[in-house]
ChimeraX commands (.cxc) that place a marker at each C-alpha (Angstrom):
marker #1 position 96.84,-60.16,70.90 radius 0.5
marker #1 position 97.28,-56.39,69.79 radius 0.5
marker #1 position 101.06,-55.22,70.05 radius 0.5
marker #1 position 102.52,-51.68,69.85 radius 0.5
marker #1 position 105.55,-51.43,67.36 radius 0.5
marker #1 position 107.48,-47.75,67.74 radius 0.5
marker #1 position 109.42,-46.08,65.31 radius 0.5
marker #1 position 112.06,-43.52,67.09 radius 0.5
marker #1 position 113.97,-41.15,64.54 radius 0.5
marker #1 position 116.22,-38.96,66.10 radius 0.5
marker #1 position 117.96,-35.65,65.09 radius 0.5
marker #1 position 120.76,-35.29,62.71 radius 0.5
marker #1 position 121.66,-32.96,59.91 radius 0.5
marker #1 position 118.43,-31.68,59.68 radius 0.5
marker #1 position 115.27,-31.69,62.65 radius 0.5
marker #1 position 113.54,-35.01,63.06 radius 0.5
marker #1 position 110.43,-32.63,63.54 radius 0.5
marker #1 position 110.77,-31.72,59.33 radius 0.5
marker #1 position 111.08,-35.14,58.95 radius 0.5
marker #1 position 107.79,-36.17,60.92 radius 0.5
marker #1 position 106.23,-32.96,59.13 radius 0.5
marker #1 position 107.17,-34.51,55.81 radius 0.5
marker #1 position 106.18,-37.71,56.48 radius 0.5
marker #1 position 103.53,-37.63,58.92 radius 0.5
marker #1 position 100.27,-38.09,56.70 radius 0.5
marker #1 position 101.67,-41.07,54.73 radius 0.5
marker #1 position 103.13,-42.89,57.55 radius 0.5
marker #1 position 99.14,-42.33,59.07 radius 0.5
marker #1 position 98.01,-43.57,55.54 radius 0.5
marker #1 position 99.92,-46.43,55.33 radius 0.5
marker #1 position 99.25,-47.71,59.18 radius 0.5
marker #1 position 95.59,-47.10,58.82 radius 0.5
marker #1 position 95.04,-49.33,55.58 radius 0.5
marker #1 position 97.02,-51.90,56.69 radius 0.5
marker #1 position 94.65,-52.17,59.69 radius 0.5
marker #1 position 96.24,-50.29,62.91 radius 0.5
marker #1 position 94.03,-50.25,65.41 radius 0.5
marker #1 position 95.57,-46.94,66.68 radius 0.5
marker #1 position 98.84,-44.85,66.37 radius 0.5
marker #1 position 100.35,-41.50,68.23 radius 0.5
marker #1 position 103.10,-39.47,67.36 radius 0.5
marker #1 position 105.15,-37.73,70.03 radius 0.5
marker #1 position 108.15,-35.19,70.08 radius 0.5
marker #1 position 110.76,-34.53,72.35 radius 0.5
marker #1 position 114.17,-32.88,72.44 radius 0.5
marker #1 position 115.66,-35.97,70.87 radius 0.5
marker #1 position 113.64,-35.92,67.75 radius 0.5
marker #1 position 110.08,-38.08,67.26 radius 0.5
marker #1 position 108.10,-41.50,67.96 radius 0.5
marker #1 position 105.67,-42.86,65.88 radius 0.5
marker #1 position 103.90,-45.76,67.83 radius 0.5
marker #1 position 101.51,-47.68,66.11 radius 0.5
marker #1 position 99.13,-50.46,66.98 radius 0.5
marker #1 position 98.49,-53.39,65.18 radius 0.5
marker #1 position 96.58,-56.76,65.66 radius 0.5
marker #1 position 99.42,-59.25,64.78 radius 0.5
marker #1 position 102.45,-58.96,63.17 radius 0.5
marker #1 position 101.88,-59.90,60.45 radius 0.5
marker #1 position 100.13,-56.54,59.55 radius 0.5
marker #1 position 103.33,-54.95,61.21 radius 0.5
marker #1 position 105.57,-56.37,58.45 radius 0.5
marker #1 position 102.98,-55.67,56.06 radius 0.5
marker #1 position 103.13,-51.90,56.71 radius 0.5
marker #1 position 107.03,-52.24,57.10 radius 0.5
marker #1 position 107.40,-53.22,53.71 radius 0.5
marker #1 position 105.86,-50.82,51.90 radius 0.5
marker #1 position 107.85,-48.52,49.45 radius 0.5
marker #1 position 106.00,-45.44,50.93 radius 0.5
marker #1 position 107.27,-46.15,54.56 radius 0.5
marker #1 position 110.48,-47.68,53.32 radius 0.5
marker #1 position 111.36,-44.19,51.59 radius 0.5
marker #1 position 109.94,-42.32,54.35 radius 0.5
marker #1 position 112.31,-44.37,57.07 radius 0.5
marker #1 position 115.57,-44.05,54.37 radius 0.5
marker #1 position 115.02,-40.29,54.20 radius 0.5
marker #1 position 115.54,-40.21,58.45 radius 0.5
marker #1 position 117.80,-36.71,59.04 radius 0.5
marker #1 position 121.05,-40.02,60.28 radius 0.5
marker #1 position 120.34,-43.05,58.04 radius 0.5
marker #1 position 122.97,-44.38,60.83 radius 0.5
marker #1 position 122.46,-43.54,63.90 radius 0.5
marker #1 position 119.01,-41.95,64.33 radius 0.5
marker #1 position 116.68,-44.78,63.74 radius 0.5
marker #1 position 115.11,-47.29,66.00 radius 0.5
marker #1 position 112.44,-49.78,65.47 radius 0.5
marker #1 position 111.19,-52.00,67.56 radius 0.5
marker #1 position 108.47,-53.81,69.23 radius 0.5
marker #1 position 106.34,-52.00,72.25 radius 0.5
marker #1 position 105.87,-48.54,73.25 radius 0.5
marker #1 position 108.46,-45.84,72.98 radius 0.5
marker #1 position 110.71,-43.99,74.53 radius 0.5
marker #1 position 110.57,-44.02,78.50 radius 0.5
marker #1 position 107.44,-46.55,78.55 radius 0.5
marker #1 position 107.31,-49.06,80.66 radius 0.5
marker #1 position 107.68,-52.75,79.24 radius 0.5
marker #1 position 105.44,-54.91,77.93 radius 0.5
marker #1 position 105.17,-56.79,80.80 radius 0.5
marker #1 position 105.13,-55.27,84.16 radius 0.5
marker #1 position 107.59,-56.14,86.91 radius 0.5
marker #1 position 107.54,-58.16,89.79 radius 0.5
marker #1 position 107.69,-55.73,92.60 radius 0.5
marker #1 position 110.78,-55.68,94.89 radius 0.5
marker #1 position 110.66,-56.76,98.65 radius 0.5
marker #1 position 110.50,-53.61,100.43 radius 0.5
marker #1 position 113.84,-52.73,102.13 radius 0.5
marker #1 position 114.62,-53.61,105.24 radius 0.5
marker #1 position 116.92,-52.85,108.72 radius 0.5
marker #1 position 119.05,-55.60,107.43 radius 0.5
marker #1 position 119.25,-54.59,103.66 radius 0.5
marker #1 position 121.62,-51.42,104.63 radius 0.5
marker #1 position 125.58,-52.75,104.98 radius 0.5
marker #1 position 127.04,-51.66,108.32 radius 0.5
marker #1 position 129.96,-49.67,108.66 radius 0.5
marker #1 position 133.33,-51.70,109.40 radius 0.5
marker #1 position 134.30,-51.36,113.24 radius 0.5
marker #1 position 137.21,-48.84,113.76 radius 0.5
marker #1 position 140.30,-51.02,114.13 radius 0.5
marker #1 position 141.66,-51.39,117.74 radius 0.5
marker #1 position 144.50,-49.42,118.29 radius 0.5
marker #1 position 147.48,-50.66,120.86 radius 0.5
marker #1 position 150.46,-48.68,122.59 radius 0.5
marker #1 position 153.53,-50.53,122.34 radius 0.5
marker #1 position 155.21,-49.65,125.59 radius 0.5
marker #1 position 158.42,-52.08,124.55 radius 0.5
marker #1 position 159.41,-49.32,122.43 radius 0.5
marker #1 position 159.18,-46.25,125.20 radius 0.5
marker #1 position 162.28,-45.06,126.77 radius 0.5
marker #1 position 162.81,-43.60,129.78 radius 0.5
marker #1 position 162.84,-39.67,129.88 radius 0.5
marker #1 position 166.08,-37.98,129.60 radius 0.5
marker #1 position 167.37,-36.84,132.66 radius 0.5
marker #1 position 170.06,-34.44,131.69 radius 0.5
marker #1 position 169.81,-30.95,132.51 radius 0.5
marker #1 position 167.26,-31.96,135.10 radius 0.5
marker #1 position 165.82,-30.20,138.53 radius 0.5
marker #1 position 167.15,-30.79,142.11 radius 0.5
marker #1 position 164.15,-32.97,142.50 radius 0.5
marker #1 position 164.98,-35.36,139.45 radius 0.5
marker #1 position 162.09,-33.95,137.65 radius 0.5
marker #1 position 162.80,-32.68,133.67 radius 0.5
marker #1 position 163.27,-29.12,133.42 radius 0.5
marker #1 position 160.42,-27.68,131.84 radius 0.5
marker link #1:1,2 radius 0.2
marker link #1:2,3 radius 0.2
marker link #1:3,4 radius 0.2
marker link #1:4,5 radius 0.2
marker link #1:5,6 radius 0.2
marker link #1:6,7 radius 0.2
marker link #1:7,8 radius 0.2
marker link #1:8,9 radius 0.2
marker link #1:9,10 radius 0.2
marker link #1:10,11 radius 0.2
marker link #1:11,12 radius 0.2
marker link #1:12,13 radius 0.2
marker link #1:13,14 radius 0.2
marker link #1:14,15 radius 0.2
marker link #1:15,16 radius 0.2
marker link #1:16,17 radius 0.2
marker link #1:17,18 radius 0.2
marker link #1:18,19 radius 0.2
marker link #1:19,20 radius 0.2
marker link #1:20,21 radius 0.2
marker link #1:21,22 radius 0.2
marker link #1:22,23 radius 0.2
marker link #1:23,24 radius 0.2
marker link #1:24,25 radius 0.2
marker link #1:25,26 radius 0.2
marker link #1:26,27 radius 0.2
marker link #1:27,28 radius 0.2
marker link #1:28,29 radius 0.2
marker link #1:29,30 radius 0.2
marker link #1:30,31 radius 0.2
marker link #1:31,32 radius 0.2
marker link #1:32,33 radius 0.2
marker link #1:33,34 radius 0.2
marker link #1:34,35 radius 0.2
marker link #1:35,36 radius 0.2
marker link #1:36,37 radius 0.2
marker link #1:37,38 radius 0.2
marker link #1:38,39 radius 0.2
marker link #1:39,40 radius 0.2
marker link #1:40,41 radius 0.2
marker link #1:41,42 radius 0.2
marker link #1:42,43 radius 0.2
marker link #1:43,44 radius 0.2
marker link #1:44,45 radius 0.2
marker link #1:45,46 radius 0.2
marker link #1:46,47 radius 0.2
marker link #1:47,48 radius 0.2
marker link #1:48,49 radius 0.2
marker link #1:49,50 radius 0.2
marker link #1:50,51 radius 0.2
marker link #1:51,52 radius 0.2
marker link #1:52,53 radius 0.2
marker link #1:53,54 radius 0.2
marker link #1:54,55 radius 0.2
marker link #1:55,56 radius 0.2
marker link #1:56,57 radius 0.2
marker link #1:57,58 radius 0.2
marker link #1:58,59 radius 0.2
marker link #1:59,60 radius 0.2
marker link #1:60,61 radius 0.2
marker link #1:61,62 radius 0.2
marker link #1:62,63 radius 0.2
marker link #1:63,64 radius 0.2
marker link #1:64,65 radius 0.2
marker link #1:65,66 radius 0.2
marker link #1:66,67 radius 0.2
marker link #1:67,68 radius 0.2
marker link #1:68,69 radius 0.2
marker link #1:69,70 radius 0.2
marker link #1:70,71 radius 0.2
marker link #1:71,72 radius 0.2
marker link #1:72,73 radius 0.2
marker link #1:73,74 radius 0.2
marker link #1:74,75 radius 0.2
marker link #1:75,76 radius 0.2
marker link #1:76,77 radius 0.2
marker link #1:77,78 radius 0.2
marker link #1:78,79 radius 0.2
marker link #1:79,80 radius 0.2
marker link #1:80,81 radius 0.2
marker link #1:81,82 radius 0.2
marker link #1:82,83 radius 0.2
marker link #1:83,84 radius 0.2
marker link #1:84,85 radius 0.2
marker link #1:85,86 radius 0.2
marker link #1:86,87 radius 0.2
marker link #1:87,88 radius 0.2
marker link #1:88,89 radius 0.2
marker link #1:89,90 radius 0.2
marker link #1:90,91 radius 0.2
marker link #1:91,92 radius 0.2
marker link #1:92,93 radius 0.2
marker link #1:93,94 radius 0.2
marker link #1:94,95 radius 0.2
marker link #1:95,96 radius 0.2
marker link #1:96,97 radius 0.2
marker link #1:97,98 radius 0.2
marker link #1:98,99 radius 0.2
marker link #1:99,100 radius 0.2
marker link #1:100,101 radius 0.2
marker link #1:101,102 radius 0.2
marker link #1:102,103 radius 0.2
marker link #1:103,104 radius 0.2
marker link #1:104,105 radius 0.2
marker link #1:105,106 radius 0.2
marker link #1:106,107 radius 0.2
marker link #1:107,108 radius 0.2
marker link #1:108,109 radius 0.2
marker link #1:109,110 radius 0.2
marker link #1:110,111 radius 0.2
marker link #1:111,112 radius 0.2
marker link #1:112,113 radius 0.2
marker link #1:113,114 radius 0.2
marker link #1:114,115 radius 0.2
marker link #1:115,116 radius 0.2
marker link #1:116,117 radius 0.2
marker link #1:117,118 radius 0.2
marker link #1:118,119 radius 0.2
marker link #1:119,120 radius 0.2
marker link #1:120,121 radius 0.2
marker link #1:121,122 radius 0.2
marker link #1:122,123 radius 0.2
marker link #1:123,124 radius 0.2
marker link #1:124,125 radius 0.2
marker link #1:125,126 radius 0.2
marker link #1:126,127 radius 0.2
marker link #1:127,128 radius 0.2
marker link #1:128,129 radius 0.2
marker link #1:129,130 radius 0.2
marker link #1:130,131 radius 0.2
marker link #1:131,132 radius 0.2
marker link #1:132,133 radius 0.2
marker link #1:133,134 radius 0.2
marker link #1:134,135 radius 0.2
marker link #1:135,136 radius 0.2
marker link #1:136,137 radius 0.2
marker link #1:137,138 radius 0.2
marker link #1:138,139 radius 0.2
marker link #1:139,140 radius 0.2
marker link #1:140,141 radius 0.2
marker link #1:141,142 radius 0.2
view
């Protein structure tokens, strides 16, 4: 079974996009005559993908090994931090298997809100009004 293998190199002291314009035709080279059965190169903000193709991978380490795509991946523009290889498509695509989909959500999938708690008047602690300076009717002055 065919798998995709992707080659990410991202920006660093100099534009992955010199790098991928330096490198481009013998990274093609190299993939096509070790039997890729297809390849793309895409750019994006981050710097370049090269995704290639290949029928087993065996040819993948084949093509990995050679000095021309060994230099080409040691001159990346960060040997450290700005190269990624691995197997399957790059960047945001999807896996290589697809995923189960989810159960669609339901009434009972949303948490409901906590109840307010009760609130009781403790009328042990009330005293009675103070009747000092009170009306002739024993009502509080106002």
């Amino acid at each position: 079974m065919a798998e995709w293998w992707s080659i990410e190199v991202l920006h660093g002291d100099f534009s992955a996009f010199m790098w991928q314009k330096e490198h481009d035709s013998t990274m093609i080279e190299a993939a096509l005559t070790n039997g890729a059965l297809d390849g793309k190169w895409h750019a994006d903000r981050w710097g370049v993908a090269f995704e290639v193709l290949f029928e087993n991978e065996e040819q993948w380490e084949a093509f990995r090994s050679l000095p021309a795509v060994r230099a080409a991946l040691d001159a990346v523009p960060d040997p450290v931090n700005g190269l990624l290889i691995y197997r399957g498509r790059g960047g945001g695509a999807s896996s290589r298997k697809p995923r189960k989909p989810k159960p669609a959500p339901a009434a009972s999938a949303v948490a409901l809100p906590e109840p307010p708690a009760d609130s009781y008047l403790d009328v042990t602690e009330i005293s009675a009004p103070d009747l000092v300076g009170a009306g002739t009717a024993g009502r509080p002055a106002v």
